[in-house]
N, C-alpha and C positions, 0 to 999 in steps of 0.2 A: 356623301357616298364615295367610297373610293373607286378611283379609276380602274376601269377593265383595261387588263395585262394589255392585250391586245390593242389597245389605242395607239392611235396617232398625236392626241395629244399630251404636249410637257407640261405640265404643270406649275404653277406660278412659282413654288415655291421650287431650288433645288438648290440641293446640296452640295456641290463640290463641282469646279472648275471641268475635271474630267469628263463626267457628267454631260453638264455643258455642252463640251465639244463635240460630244458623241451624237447628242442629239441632234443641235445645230448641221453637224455634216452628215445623219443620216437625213433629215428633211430635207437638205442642198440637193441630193441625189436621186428624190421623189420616193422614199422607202417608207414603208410604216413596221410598227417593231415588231410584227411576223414575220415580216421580209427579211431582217436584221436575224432576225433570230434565227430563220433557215440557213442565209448563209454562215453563222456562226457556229450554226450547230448549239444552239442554248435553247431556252424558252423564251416567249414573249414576256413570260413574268419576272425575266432574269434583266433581262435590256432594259425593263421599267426599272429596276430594282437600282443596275449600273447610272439607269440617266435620272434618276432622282436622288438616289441617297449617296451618302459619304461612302461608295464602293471603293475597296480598292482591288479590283481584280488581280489573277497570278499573269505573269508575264507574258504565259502561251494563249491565255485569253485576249488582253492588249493585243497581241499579234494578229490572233485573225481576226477582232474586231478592224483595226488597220486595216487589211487585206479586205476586209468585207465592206470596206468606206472608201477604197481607193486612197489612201493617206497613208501615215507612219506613225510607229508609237509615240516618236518624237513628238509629234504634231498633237496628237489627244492629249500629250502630258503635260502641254506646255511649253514643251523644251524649247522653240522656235519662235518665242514668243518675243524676247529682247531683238530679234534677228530681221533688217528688212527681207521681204520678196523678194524673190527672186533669184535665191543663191545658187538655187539645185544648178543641174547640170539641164542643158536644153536638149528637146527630145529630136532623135537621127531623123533627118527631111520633116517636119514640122510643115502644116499645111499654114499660110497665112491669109486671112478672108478677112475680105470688107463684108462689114454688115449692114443689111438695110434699115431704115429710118425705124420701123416699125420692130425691127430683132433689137435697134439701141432703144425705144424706147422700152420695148418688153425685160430687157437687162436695167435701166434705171429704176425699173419697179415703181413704187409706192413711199419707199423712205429707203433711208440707209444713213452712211458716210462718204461725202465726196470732196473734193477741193475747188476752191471757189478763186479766180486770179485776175486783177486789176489792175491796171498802169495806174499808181496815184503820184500825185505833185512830189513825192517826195519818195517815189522810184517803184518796182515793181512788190504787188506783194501776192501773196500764194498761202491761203488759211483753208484750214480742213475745216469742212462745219456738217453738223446733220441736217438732213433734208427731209421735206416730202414733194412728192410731184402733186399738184393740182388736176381739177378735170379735165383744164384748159390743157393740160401735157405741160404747163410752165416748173421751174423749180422755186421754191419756198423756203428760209433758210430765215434764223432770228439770230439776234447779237443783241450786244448791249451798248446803249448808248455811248456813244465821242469814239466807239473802236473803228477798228480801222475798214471793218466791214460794209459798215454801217457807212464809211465815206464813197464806198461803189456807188452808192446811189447816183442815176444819173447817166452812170457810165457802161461802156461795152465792157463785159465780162464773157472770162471764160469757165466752164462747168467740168471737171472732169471726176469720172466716178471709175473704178477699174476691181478687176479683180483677179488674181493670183494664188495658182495651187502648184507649190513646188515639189508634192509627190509626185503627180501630172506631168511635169511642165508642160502648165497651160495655161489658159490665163486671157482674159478680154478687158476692152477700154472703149469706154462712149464719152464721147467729148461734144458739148452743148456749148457754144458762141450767140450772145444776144446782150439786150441791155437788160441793165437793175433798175428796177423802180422800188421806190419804198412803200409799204401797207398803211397808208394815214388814217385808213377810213375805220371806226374801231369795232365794228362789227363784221368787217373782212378778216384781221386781226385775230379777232373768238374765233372765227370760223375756223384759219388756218391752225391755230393752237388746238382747236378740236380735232383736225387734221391728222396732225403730230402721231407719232407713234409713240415717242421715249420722250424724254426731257433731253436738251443738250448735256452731251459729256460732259463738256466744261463748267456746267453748272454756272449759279450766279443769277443775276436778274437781265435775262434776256429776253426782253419783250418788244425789239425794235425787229418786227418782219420788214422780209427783203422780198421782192420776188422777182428772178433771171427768166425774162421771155426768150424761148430760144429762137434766132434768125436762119441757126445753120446743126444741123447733129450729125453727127457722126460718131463709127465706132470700127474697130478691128477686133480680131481674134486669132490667138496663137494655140493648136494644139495638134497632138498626136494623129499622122495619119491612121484611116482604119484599118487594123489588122494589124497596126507596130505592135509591140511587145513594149 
């Protein structure tokens, strides 16, 4: 049966990159595609229509779509894609907060992409991998055998996951310090694989789980006081 216009939910299958991102950062923002569509000025059947198929809307649509997402056309179309974070320009008096333990764990979520950073024998290293958090609140992350991941084991590691909107400039970072232990047991192993939300980016035969118990978390957040413009 096909999806009512009005759903919140994306559908597995979707069309085009643009798409995508629309969706992605109307969900970031707690909207469903009424909400979108009011501030658009479209129909709810039209935002389905954008975030599923090969749309290519006109330029003035792009625009307040942007403007109704807090982003840039840039940003929906890709443009900023080759580009690290963080170029925008920072926003006038910018409030800077420490967060507490339970706002970084609420920001680590469930899964994502974070960076994973070890002193090994043969100097430091700093690999991006995908994660899930466990019940225990620990992080969970798999590699493939003899990498260099996979040598944490053992050791104090550091966790950092962050996130960055340079329409905003704004932007937050939780950082989790603890040790690695390796998953040997192999019905711990199923368990966290059943965990899992995606497969790893990198793809390949990654089946050696890690898990980083955190000793210490912390987090910060950079964004617009209220009422800036």
């Amino acid at each position: 049966m096909p999806e009512a216009a009005g759903s919140d939910r994306v559908t597995s299958v979707q069309h085009s990159d643009f798409g995508r991102r629309v969706a992605t950062r109307r969900q970031e923002l707690g909207l469903d595609r009424q909400d979108l569509a009011e501030r658009t000025g479209a129909s709810a059947a039209y935002i389905a229509y954008v975030e599923e198929q090969a749309a290519r809307p006109a330029t003035g649509f792009v625009m307040r779509l942007a403007d109704a997402l807090g982003t840039t056309a840039q940003e929906l179309r890709g443009g900023t894609f080759d580009r690290p974070p963080g170029m925008a320009d920072g926003a006038r008096e910018p409030e800077f907060l420490t967060l507490t333990e339970q706002e970084c764990r609420d920001l680590l979520s469930t899964h994502g992409v974070g960076r994973i950073a070890a002193q090994l024998p043969r100097g430091p290293v700093l690999v991006p991998v995908n994660y899930s958090v466990t019940q225990e609140g620990c992080v969970a992350f798999r590699t493939q055998p003899g990498s260099s991941i996979e040598g944490m084991a053992g050791k104090e590691a550091a966790f950092e996951v962050d996130r960055v909107d340079d329409a905003m400039s704004e932007g937050w970072s939780v950082l989790l310090v603890g040790t690695v232990r390796p998953v040997t047991d192999a019905d711990d192993a199923r368990a966290l694989a059943d965990l899992a939300f995606t497969e790893p980016w990198a793809g390949g035969d990654r089946n050696r789980w890690l898990v980083l118990t955190p000793r210490q978390i912390s987090g910060r957040r950079i964004r617009r006081r209220p009422g800036q413009g």
